[in-house]
VOLO-663245 format. One record per residue (C-alpha): x negated, y, z negated; residue in three letters. Coordinates in steps of 0.2 Angstrom, whole numbers, plus 2048, in hexadecimal, padded with zeros to 3 digits. Each point is the difference from the previous one (the first is absolute). Layout:
<nodes>
+-----+-----+-----+---------+
|  px |  py |  pz | residuo |
+-----+-----+-----+---------+
|   X |   Y |   Z |     ALA |
...
+-----+-----+-----+---------+
</nodes>
This chain:
<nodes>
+-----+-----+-----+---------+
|  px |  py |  pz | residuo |
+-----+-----+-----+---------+
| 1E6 | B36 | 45B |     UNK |
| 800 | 800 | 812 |     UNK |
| 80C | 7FB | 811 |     UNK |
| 803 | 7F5 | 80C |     UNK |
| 80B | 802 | 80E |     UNK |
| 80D | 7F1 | 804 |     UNK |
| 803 | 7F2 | 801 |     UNK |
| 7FF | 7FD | 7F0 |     UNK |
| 804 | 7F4 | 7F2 |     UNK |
| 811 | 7FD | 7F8 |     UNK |
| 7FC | 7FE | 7EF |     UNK |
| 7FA | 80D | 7F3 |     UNK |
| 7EF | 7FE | 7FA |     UNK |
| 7FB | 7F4 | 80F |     UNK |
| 7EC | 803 | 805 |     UNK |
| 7FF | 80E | 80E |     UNK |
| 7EF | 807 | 804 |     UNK |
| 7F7 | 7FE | 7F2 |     UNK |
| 80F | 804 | 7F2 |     UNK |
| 810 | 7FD | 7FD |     UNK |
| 810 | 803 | 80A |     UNK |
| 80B | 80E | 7F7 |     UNK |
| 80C | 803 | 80B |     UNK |
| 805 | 809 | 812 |     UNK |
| 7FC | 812 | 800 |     UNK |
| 807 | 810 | 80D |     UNK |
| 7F2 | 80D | 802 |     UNK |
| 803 | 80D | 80E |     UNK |
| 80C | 7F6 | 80A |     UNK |
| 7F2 | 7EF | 800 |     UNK |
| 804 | 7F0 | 7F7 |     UNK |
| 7F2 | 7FA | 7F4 |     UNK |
| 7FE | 7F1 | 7F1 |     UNK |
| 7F9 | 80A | 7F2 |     UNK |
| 7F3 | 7F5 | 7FA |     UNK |
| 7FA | 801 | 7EC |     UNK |
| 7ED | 7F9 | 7FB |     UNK |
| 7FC | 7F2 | 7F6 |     UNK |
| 7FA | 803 | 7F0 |     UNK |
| 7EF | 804 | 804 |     UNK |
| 805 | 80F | 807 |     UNK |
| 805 | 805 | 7EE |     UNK |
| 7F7 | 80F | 7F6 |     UNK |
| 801 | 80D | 7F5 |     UNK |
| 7FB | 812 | 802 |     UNK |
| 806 | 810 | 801 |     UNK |
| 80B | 806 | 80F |     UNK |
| 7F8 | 80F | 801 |     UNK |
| 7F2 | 80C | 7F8 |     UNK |
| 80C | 80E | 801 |     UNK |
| 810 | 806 | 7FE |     UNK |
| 800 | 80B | 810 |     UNK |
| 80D | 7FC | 80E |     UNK |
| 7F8 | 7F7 | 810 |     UNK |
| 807 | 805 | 80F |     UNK |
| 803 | 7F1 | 80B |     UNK |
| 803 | 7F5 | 7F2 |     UNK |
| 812 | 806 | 7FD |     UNK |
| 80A | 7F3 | 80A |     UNK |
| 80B | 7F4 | 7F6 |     UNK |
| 801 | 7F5 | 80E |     UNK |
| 7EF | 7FD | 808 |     UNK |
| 7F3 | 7F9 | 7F2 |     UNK |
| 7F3 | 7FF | 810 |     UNK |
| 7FF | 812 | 804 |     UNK |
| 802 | 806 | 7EB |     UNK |
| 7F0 | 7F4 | 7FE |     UNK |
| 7F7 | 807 | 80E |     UNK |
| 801 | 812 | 7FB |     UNK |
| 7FB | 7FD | 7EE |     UNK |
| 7F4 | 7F6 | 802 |     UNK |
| 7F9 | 810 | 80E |     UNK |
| 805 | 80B | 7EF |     UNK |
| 7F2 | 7F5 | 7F8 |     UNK |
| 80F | 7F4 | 7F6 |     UNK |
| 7F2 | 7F1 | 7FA |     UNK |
| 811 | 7F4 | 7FE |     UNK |
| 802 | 807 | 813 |     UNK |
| 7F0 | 7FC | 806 |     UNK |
| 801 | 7ED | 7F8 |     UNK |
| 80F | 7FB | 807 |     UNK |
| 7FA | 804 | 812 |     UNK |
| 7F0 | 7F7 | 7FC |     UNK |
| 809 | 7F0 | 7F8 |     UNK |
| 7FF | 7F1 | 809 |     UNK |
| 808 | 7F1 | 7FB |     UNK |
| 803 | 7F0 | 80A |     UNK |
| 7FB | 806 | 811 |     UNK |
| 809 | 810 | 7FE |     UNK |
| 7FB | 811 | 7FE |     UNK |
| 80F | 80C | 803 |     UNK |
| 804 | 801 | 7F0 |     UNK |
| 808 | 812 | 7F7 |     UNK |
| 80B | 805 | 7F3 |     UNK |
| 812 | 800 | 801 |     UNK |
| 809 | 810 | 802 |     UNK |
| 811 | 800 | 7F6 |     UNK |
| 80C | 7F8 | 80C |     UNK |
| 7F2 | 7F2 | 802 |     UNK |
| 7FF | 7FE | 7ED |     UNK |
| 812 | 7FD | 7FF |     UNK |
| 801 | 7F2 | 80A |     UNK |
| 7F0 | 7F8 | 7F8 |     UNK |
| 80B | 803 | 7F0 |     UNK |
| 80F | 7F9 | 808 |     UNK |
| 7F7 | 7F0 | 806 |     UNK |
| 7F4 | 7FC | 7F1 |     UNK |
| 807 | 808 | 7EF |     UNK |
| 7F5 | 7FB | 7F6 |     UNK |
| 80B | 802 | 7F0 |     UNK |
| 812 | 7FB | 7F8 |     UNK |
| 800 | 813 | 7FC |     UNK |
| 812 | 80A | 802 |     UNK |
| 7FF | 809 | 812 |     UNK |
| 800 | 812 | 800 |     UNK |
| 815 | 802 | 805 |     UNK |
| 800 | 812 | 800 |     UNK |
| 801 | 80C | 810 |     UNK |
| 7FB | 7FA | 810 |     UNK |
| 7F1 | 7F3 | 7F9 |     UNK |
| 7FF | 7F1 | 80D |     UNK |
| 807 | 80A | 80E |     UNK |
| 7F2 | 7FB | 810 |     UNK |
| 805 | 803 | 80F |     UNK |
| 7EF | 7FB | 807 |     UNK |
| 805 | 7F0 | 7FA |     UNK |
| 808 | 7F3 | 80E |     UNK |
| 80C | 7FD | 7FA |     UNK |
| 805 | 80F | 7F9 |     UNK |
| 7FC | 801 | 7EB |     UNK |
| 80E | 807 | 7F5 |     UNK |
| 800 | 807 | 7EE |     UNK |
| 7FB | 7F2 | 7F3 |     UNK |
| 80B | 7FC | 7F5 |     UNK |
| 7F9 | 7FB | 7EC |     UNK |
| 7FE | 7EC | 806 |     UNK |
| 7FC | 803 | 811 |     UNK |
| 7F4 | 7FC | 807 |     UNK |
| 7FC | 7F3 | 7F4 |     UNK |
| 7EF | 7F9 | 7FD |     UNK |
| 7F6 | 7F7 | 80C |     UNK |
| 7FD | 7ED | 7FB |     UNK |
| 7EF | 7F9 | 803 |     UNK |
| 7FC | 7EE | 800 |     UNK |
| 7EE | 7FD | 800 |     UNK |
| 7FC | 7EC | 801 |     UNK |
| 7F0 | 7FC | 7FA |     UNK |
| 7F7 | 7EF | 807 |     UNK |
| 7F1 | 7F9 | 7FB |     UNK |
| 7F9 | 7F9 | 811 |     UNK |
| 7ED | 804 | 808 |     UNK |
| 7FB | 802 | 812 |     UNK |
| 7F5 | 7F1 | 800 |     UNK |
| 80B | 7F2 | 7F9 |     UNK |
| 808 | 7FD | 812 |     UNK |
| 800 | 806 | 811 |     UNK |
| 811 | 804 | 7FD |     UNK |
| 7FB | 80D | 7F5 |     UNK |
| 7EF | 808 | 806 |     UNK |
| 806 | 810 | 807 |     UNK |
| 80F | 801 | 7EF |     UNK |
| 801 | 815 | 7FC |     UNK |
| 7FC | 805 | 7ED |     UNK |
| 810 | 80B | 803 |     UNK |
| 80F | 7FC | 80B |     UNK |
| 80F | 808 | 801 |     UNK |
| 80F | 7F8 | 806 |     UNK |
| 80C | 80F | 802 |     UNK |
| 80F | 804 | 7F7 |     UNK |
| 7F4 | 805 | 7F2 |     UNK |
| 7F9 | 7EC | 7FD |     UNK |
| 7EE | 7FF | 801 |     UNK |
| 7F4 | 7F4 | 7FE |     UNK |
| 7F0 | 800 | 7F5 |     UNK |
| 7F1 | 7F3 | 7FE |     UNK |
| 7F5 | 807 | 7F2 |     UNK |
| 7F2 | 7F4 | 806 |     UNK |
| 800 | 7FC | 813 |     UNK |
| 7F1 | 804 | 804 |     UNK |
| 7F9 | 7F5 | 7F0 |     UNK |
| 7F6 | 7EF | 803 |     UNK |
| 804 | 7F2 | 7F6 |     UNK |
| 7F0 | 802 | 7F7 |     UNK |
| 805 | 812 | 7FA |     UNK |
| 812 | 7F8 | 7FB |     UNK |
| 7FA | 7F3 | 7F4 |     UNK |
| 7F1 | 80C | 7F8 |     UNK |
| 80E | 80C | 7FD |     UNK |
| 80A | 7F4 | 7F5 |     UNK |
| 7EF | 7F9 | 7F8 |     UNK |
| 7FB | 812 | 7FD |     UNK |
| 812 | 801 | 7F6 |     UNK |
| 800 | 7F0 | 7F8 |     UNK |
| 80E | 7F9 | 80C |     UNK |
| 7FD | 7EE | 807 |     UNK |
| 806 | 7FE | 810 |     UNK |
| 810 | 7F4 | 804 |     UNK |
| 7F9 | 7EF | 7FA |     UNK |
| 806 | 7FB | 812 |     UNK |
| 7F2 | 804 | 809 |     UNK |
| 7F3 | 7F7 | 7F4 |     UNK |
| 80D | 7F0 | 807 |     UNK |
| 7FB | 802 | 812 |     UNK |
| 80C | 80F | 805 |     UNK |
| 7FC | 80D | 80C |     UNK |
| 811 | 80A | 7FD |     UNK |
| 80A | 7FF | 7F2 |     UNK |
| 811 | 80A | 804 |     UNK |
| 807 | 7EE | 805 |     UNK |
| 7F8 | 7F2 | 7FD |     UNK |
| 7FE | 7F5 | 809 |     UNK |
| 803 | 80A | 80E |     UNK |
| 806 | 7FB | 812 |     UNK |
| 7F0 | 80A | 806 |     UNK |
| 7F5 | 7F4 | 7F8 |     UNK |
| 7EF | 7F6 | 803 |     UNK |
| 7FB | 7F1 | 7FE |     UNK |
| 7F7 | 802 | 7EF |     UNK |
| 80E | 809 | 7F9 |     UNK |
| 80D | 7F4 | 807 |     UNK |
| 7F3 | 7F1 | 7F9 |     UNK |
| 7FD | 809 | 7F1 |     UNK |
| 815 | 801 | 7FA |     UNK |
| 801 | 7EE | 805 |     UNK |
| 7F1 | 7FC | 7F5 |     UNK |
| 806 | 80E | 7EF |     UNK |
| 815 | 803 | 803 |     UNK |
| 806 | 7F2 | 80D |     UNK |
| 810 | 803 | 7F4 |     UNK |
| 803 | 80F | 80D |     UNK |
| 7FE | 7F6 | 811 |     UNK |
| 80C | 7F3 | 7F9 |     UNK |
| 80B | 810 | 7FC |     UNK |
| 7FE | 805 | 813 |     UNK |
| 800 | 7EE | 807 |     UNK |
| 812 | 801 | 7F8 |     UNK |
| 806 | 811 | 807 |     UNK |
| 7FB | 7FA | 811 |     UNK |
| 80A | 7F1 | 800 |     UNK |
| 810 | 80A | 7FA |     UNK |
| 7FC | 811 | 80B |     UNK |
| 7FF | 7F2 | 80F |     UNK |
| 811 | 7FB | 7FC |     UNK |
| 809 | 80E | 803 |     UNK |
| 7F2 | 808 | 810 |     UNK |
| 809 | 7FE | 811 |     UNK |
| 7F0 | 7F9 | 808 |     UNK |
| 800 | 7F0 | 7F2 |     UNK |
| 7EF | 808 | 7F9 |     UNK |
| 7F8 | 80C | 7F7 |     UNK |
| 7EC | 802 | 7F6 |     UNK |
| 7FA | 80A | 7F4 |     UNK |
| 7ED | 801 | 808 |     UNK |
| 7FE | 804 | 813 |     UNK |
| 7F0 | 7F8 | 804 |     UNK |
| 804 | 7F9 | 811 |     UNK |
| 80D | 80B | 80D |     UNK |
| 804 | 7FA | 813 |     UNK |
| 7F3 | 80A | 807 |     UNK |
| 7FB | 7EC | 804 |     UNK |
| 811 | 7FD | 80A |     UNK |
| 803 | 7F4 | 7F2 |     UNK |
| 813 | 7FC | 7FC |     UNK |
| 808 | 808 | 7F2 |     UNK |
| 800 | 7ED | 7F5 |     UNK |
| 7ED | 7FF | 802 |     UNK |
| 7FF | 814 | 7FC |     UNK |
| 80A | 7FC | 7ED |     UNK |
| 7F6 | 7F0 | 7FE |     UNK |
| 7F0 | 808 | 801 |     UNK |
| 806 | 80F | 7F6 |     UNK |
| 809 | 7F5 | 7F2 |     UNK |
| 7F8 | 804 | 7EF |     UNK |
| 7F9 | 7EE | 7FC |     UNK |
| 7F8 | 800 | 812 |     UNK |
| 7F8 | 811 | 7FC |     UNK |
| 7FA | 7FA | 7F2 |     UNK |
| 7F6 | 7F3 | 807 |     UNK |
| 7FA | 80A | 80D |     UNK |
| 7F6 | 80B | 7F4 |     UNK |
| 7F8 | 7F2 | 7FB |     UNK |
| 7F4 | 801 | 810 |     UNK |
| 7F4 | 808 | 807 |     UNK |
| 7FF | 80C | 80C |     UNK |
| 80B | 7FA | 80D |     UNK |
| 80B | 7F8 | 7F7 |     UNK |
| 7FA | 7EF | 807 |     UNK |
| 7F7 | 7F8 | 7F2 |     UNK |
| 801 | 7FF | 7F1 |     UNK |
| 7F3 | 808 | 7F3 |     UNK |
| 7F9 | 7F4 | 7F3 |     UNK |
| 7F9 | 810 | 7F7 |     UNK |
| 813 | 806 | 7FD |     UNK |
| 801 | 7F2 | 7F4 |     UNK |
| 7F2 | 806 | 7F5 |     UNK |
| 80C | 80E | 7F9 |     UNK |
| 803 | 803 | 7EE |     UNK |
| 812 | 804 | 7FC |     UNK |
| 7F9 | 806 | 7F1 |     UNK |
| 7F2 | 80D | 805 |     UNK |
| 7FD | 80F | 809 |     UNK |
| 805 | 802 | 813 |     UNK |
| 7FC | 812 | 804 |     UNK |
| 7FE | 808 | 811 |     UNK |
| 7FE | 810 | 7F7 |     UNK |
| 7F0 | 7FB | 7F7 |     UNK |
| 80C | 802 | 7ED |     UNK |
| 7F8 | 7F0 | 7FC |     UNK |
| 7EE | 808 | 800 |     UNK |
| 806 | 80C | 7F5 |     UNK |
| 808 | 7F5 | 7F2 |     UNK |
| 811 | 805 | 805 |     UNK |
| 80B | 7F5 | 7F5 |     UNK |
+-----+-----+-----+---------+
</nodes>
């Protein structure tokens, strides 16, 4: 662990200097945010070769100056945690008592009974003030943990997305394969037997909605050509949403804004599904019309990941 001085974040478990907010901490008349390490700054090892008492390493209040003195006493779990460094940090030490408790108070990690008995809980390094537990409080910590599938290189939306992000209040994101290409995502599932959504052998770029209003032209050309059930589908949501919009309108795609000073009519008719559709069948541009469009198979394989090549069914 490690601290911070304010200001500092509201929420337990929010990112602080390279951990995770644990709470306000009173150490000789100074306020500070005791800070816990992510888990790679977990380990297992003894706390000490011997049994002798350390002088210096007595406090049950400052962790710092207990870690500094044994790690002098030759303490090899001493000397690790001052050389840990983890996100940009490297302050790191162990918890002295008081320190612990909070930690404990903050992140129980089990539905255990608390220890009820004497004066377990009592913190008065703690701000607010900690009190004896009782046998349900403090109850466990809840951790949500929502796991997405997306990589850096499907948008520029996306290219600087973290593996891990937490959110605070103990909710953290994780994106198992971020830093994947799309070549090393489809050879995974080849390497386990898995074909890939049949979508993107139908033209698709993206699959978690499709089509999607982030589309191109040959995706948007290519569910017209396969599934123009769907556009008929949104062609129909269009007309009812416009119904009930204040400004008489409303699209599904967003091809065309006002950046042109164009009035809000012209904007929806450029935008209406129908007249997107038609649009994707021209070139670059949008101005002409591409004679080679007309030469697709509703049938085959439209791949712009190169599953067709591979036999992807």
């Amino acid at each position: 662990m490690n601290m911070d001085i304010p200001p500092l974040p509201a929420a337990i478990g929010a990112a602080l200097n390279g951990g995770y907010f644990a709470g306000l901490y009173l150490l000789y008349g100074e306020v500070y945010g005791l800070v816990v390490a992510p888990r790679e700054g977990e380990i297992e090892m003894p706390w000490h070769d011997s049994l002798a008492m350390i002088e210096g390493a007595r406090s049950y209040v400052d962790g710092f100056a207990n870690t500094q003195a044994m790690a002098a006493a030759g303490s090899k779990m001493a000397k690790w945690a001052r050389g840990l460094a983890v996100n940009g940090a490297d302050d790191w030490y162990l918890p002295s008592r008081d320190e612990l408790e909070l930690v404990y108070r903050s992140f129980k990690p089990t539905t255990d009974t608390n220890n009820p008995y004497g004066r377990h809980g009592e913190n008065q390094c703690a701000l607010p003030p900690t009190y004896a537990y009782t046998e349900d409080s403090p109850a466990q910590g809840h951790t949500v943990v929502s796991w997405q599938g997306v990589r850096r290189d499907e948008s520029e939306a996306r290219k600087d997305a973290l593996k891990f992000e937490p959110l605070g209040g103990r909710m953290f994101i994780y994106r198992p394969i971020v830093d994947w290409t799309k070549k090393q995502a489809f050879e995974y599932c080849a390497a386990r037997g898995r074909h890939p959504n049949p979508l993107y052998s139908e033209g698709c770029d993206r699959v978690g909605c499709a089509p999607c209003i982030n589309s191109k032209k040959d995706e948007i050309r290519q569910t017209n050509l396969r599934r123009r059930h769907h556009l008929v589908r949104i062609s129909e949501w269009e007309r009812i949403v416009s119904l009930a919009s204040k400004r008489g309108y409303s699209t599904f795609f967003h091809k065309v804004d006002n950046q042109g000073g164009l009035r809000a009519s012209a904007i929806y008719s450029r935008n209406e599904v129908w007249q997107v559709v038609e649009w994707a069948q021209t070139s670059r541009g949008g101005r002409q019309f591409s004679l080679l469009n007309q030469l697709d198979d509703p049938a085959g394989c439209s791949s712009s990941y190169g599953l067709c090549d591979q036999g992807t069914p």
